[in-house]
C-alpha positions in Angstrom: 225.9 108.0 78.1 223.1 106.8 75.6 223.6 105.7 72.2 221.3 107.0 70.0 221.2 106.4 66.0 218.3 108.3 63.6 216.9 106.6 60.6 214.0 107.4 58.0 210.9 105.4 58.1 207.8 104.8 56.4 204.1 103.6 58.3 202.4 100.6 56.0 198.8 99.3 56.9 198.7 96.5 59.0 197.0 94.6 56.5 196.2 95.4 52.9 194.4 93.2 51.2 193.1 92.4 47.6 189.4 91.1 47.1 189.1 89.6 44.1 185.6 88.1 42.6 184.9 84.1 43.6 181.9 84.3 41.2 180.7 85.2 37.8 178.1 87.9 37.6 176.6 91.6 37.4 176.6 93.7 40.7 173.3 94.8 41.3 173.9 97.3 44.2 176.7 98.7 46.2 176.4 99.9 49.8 180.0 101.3 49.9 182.1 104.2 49.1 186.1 104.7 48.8 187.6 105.9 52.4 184.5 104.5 54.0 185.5 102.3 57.4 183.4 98.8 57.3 183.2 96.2 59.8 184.0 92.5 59.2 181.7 90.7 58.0 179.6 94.0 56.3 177.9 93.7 53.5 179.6 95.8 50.5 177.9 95.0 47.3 175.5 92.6 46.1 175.5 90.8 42.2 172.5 89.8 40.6 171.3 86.5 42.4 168.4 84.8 40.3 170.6 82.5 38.3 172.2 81.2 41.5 169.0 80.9 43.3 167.8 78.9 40.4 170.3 76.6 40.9 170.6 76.0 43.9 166.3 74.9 44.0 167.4 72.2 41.4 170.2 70.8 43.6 167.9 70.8 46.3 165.0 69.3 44.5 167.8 66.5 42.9 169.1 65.9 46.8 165.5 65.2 47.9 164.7 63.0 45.4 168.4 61.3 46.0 167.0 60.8 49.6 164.0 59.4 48.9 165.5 56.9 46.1 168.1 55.7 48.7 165.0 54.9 51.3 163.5 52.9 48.5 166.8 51.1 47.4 167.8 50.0 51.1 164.3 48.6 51.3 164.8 46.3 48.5 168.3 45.7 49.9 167.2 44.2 52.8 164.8 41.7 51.2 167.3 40.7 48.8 166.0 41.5 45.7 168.9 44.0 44.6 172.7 43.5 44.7 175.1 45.5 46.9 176.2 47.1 43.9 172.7 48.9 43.7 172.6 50.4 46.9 176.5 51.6 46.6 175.2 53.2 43.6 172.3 55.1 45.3 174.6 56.0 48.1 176.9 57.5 46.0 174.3 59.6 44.2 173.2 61.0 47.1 176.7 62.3 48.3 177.0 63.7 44.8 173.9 65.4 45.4 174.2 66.8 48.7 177.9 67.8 47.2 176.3 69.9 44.4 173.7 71.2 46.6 176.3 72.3 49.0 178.2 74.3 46.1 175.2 75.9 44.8 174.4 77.0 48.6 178.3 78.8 48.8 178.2 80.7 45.2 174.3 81.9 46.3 176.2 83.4 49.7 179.2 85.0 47.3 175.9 87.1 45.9 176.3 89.7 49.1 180.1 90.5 48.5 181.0 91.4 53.0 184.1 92.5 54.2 186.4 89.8 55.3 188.0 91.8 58.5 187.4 95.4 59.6 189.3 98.5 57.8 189.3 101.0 55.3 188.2 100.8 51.4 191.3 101.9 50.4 190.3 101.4 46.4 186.7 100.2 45.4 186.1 99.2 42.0 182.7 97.7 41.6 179.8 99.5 40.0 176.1 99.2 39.3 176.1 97.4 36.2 179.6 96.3 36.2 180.2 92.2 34.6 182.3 90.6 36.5 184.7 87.3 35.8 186.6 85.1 38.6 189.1 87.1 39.7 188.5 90.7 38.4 189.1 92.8 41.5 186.5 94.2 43.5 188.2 96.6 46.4 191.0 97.1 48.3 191.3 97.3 52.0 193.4 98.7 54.3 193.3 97.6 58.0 194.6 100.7 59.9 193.2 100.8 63.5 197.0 99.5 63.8 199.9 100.3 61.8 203.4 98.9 61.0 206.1 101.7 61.6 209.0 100.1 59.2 212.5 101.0 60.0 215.8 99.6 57.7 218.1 98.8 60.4 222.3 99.5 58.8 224.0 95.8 59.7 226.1 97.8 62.2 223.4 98.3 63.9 221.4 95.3 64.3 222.9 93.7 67.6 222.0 96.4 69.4 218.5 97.1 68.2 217.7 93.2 68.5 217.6 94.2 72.5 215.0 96.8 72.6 211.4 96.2 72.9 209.9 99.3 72.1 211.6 102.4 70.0 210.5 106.1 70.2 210.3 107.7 66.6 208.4 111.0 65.6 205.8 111.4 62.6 206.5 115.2 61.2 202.9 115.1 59.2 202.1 114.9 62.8 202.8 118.4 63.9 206.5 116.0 65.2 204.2 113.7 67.4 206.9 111.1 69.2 204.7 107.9 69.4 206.1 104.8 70.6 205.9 101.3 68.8 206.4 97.6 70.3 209.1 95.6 67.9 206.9 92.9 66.4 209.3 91.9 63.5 213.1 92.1 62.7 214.3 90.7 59.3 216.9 87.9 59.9 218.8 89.3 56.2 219.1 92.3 54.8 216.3 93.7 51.8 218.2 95.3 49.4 221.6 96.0 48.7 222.0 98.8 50.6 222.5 95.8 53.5 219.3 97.3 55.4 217.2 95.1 57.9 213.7 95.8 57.8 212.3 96.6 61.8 208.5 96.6 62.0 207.5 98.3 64.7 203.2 97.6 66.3 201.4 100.8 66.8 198.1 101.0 68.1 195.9 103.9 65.8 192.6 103.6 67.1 191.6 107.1 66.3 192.7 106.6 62.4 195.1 109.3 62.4 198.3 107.9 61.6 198.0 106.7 57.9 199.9 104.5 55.7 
């Protein structure tokens, strides 16, 4: 004798995430379309880089000449003809230099916008041209080579789904595939007022063909 209950469910992304804009600036180019798969790390779009390349050359040329004041300062330092305070000064200087160097060097990289993991571009919303601000949004991605199968679980029911590790469900788009998932998450309180658990269920979807 089995018992055997059948629910509705949905498939979500595995991840979907927001990119949002770190940096000021006008995109110059962009390699991607909507629907298009992209590796991590993939360059996407690129803004206009010269202001940022400018100055980043000044911090560099300000943290060269910090190092070479800090040479001359421990020099004196160590035939006594400056205080302490000097050369704390100098040292300080150069850490402030080699700080603002470092931040110029990180907003020049935000010029190629990459893909932060491997997936789908779900929504893309730069263009040639376009101005953007910190935190206008750029793209959204979808990571889809696995997917969540989300269940809600009636509280009569949760005892005895908390044993399984795997549940068998069919996807009708799918010409009634039966798939099988691994039960990654179950909600320790209900989600709505219905009193339904959420189950998330781990399916592999290498080929792409299951979709959100």
């Amino acid at each position: 004798i089995y018992d055997r209950i059948n629910l509705p469910g949905k498939i979500e992304p595995w991840t979907r995430l927001e990119m949002l804009a770190k940096i000021p600036g006008t995109v110059e180019e962009v390699l991607v379309i909507e629907g298009q798969n992209v590796k991590e790390g993939e360059v996407l779009a690129r803004i206009e880089e010269a202001d940022y390349r400018i100055t980043l050359d000044a911090a560099k040329a300000n943290y060269d000449l910090a190092k070479v004041n800090i040479e001359r300062i421990k020099r004196l330092y160590e035939q006594d003809i400056i205080p302490t305070a000097e050369l704390d000064k100098s040292e300080n200087e150069l850490l402030t230099a080699k700080a603002a160097m470092e931040d110029a060097a990180l907003n020049f990289s935000r010029c190629r916008i990459t893909a932060p993991m491997s997936g789908v571009i779900r929504r893309l919303d730069l263009k040639k041209g376009l101005m953007l601000s910190v935190g206008d949004p750029m793209a959204e991605m979808l990571k889809i080579d696995q997917v969540k199968a989300v269940i809600g679980i009636p509280e009569s029911d949760v005892s005895a789904v908390r044993g399984l590790d795997t549940v068998d469900f069919t996807i009708q788009s799918l010409d009634d595939r039966k798939v099988r998932g691994r039960r990654y998450f179950l909600s320790p309180s209900p989600e709505n007022q219905a009193r339904l658990y959420r189950l998330e269920l781990a399916v592999d979807n290498p080929k792409g063909e299951i979709l959100p």
